[in-house]
N, C-alpha and C positions, 0 to 999 in steps of 0.2 A: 636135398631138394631136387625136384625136374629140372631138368638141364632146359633151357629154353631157347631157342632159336634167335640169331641175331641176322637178319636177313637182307640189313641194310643200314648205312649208319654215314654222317654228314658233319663236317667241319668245316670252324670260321673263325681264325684271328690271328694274329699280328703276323704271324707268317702266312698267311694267304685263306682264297677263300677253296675249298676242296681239299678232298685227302690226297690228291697226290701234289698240292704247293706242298701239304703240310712234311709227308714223307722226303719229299725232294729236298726240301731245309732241313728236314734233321740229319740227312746223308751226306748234304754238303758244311754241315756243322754250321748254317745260317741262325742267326739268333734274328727276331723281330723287335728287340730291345731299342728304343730310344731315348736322348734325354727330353724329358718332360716339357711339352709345347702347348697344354689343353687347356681350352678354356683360357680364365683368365687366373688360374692355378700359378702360383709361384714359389716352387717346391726343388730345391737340389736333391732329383730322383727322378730315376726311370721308367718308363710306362711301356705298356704293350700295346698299343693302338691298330685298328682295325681301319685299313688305309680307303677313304670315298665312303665313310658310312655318312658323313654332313649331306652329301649327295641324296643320298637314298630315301623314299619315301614310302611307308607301306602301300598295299593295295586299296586303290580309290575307294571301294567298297568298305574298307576296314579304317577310315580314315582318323576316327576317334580316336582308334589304337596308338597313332603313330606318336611315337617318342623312338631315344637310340636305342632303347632295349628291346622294342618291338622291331625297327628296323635292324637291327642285328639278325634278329630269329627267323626274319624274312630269308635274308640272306645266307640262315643256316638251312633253311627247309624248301630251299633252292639249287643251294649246292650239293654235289654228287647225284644228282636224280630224285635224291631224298622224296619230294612231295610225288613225285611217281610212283614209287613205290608203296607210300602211303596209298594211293587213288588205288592200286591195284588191290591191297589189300582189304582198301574198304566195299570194294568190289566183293572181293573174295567173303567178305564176314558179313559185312552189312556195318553201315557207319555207328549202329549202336552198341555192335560190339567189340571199338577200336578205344581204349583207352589212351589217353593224355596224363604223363606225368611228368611235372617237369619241374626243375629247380632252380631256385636268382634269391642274391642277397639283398641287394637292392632295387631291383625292378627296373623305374624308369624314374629313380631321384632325381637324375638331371632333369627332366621336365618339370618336376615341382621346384627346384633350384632358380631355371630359367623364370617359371610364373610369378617367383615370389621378387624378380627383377623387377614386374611390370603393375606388384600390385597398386589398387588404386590410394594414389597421398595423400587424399582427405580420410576415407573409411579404414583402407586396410585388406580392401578385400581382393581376393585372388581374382585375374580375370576369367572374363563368363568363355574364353575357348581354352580354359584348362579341365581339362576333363579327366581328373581323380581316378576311377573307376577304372577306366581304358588304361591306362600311362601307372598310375605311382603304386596302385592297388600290388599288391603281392600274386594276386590271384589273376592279374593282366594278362601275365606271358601265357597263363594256360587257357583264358577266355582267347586270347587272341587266336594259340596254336589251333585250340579244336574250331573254332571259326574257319582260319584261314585252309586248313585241311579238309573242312568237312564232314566232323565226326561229331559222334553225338554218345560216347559212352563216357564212360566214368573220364571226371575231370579233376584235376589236386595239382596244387601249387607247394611244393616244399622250401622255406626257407629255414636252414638249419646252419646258418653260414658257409664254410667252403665246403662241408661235406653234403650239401641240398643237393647237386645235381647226380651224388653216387646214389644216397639213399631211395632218388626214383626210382632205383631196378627193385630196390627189394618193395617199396609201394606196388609197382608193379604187377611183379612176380607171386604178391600175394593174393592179387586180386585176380591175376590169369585162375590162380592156384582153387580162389573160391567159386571162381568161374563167371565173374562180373563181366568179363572181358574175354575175347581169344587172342586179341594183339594187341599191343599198347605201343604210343610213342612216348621215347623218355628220351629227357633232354634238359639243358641248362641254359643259360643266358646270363651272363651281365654283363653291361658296358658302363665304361669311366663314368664319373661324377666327382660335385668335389667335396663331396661329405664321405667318399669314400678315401681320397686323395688326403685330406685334409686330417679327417679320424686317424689311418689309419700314421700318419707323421705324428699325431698328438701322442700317440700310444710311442712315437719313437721305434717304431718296425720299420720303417722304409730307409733302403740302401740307398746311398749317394751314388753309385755303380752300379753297373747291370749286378742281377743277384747273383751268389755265390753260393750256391748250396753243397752243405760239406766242408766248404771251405777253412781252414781256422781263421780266416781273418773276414769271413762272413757276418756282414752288419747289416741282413733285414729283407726286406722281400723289393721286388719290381711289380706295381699292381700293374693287371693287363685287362684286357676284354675279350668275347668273345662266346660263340655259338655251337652247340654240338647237340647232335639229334643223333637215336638210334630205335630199330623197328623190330620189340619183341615178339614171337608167335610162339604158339604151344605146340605147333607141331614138330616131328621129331626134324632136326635139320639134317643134309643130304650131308654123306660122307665127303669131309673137309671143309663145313661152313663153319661159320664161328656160333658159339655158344656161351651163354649166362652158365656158369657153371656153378657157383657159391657166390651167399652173400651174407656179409656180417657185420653186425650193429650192437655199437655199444654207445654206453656213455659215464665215465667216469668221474662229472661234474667236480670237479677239482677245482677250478679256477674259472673267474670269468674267459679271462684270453689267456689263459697259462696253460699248455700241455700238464699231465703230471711228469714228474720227474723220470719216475718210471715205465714209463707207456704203458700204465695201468689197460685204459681203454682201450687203444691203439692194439694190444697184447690181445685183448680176446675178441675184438674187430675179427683179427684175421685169423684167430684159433677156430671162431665160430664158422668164420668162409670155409675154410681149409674141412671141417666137419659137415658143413653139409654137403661138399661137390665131394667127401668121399674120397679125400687127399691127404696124402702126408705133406709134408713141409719139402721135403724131395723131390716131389713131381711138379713143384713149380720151378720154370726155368728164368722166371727173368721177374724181379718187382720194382715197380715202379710207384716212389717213395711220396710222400704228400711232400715233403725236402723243399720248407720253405725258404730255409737261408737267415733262418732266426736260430740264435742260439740256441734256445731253450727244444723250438722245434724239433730242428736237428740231432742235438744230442739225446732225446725222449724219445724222437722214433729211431733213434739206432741203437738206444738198450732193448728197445720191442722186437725189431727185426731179428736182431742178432741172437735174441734167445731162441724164437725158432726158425731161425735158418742159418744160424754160422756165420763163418767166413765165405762160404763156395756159391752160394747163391748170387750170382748180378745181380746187384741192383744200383737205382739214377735218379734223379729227377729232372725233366723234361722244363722247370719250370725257369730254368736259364735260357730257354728260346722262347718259351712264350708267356713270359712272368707268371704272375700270380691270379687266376682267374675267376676266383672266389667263388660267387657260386655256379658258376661256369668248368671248373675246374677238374672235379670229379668226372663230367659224361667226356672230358677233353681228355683227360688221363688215360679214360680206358679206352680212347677210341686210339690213340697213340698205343694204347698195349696191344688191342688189336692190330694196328699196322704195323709194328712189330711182328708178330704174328706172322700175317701174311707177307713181308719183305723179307723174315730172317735176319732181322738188325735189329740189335740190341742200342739203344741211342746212350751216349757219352753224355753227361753231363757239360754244359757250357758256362765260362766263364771262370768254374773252380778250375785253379790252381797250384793253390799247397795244401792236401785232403789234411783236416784236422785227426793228429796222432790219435786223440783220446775217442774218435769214432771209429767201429770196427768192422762193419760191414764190408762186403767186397763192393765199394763205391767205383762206376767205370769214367773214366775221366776221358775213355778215348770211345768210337761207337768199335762195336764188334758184331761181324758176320756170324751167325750162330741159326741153328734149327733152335727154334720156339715154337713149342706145342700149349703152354700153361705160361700165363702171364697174371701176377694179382696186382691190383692198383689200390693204393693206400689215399684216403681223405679224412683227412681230420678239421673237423668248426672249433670253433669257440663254445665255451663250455663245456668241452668234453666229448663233443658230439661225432663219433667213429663211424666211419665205414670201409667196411675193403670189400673189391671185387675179383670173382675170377674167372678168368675168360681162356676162352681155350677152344679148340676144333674137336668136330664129332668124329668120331672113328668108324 
């Protein structure tokens, strides 16, 4: 594929709101992990909470919008200059041909959660300022983002579970490619709820302890929150920016919520990335693991990894500082492989302890100083649903 420019790109959660909180806590090995305070949730487990979002309110203008998932994305398309850079680009193109793609699993559950506290005791009925469309709709976060920006081209909401906010680049990217678009915003969002919270203990995945990914004595994920925007363009980028390099989509519909055994999916996710950026398995120096801290997870994607890439490759998961971010997760991962990237740190895994014998990956349990040129980020959903990214600087 064309290499695509990444010109710009914004972070938001439990470790802070910008890429340099976020960099700063993975250097000082800060995890955002706490135990479980939300709502009226009452769960022995960990969350990743986005600290003053109750506070926050979208833009007057946008008011329908507001619920936590639309106040999150404020705060993501605020933070680092992000929404500037958009202005400039929609400058630069014209707002109709700035594309919006963006991914969440749950949208803004918790607002239909809250409405159904209040509905009416005689009929039944939801109250008349819950506003569906704006808040619970799937398609919210990206009516809201091209709103709030400005923009008027191609707009798509992907919910594909945790792997919705990687698969944007490749929606994207195909659409730069057909020419629908010259720039696109792509991005992720979800914030807590307790259908999320709740679901995800019925299924018996959530740790009693911060998560432990890798770990052998690892029992389940830390669900988190949070915001991540990034600003593709087709033009070629300037020697040393960062770059969409490959992207690869599978799905090997195995199991409802079960990896396959084998990293069937997972397996050609990232054989198809590595083919279109026109890479060996060599040339990446550092992956960053979807390493939820589920058994099944973890052991599935490190028979994948490890077939093509060994023992010598680093690889981590990030998802012990800032838990589990669903569909948030993926544009969170690769903005973390980008910062990597540009810092030359490799981030340690948090909270793993005793790395499980029976996984063979080179899992790094401490951070290490290293030149990174090629980083791939691994996301995998429910059902099957793969994606891996590779990112990397122009030469």
């Amino acid at each position: 594929m064309q290499p695509l420019a990444i010109n710009h790109f914004s972070l938001v959660n439990c470790l802070g709101a910008g890429s340099s909180s976020i960099i700063a806590a993975l250097r000082e090995r800060r995890s955002g992990l706490a135990a479980c305070d939300f709502e009226t949730v009452v769960l022995d487990t960990w969350i990743g909470t986005v600290a003053g979002l109750d506070d926050v309110r979208v833009r007057p203008d946008l008011d329908a919008f507001d619920c936590r998932n639309n106040r999150l994305a404020q705060l993501g398309l605020e933070a680092d200059g992000f929404a500037a850079a958009v202005a400039a680009a929609r400058e630069k193109y014209g707002a109709a041909r700035v594309g919006v793609f963006v991914g969440t699993s749950t949208s803004g559950m918790l607002q239909t959660e809250l409405a159904y506290r209040r509905r009416d005791p005689q009929s039944g009925a939801l109250p008349a300022d819950f506003h569906y469309a704006e808040t619970q709709n799937t398609f919210s976060l990206a009516d809201f983002v091209q709103r709030y920006l400005g923009l008027g081209g191609p707009a798509l909401a992907v919910s594909s579970a945790c792997s919705s906010s990687a698969k944007v680049f490749a929606h994207a990217a195909r659409a730069i490619a057909a020419g629908l678009c010259d720039a696109a915003v792509v991005g992720g969002v979800d914030s807590l709820c307790l259908t999320t919270l709740y679901g995800f203990s019925s299924l018996q995945l959530t740790s009693t302890a911060p998560c432990r990914p890798y770990d052998k004595d690892r029992n389940g994920i830390s669900v988190g929150e949070g915001a991540g925007f990034a600003l593709l363009e087709k033009n070629p980028a300037r020697a040393g920016a960062m770059q969409l390099l490959g992207v690869g989509e599978a799905c090997d519909a195995y199991h409802m919520s079960t990896p396959h055994p084998d990293g069937m999916g997972a397996r050609l996710a990232m054989r198809q990335a590595l083919e279109r950026a026109g890479l060996a398995p060599a040339d990446i120096d550092y992956v960053n693991l979807h390493g939820t801290a589920t058994k099944a997870n973890d052991a599935s994607e490190d028979k994948a990894v490890y077939d093509l890439f060994g023992a010598a490759t680093p690889v981590s998961s990030t998802k012990g500082a800032t838990g589990h971010l669903l569909g948030a997760a993926g544009i969170t991962e690769a903005i973390i492989g980008m910062l990597a990237i540009e810092h030359s740190l490799l981030p340690g895994g948090m909270h793993t302890v005793n790395l499980d014998p029976a996984l063979r990956c080179n899992y790094l349990l401490e951070n290490r100083a290293a030149r990174v040129t090629r980083v791939l980020s691994n996301s995998f959903g429910f059902g099957g649903n793969n994606c891996s990214l590779i990112l990397g600087t122009a030469s």
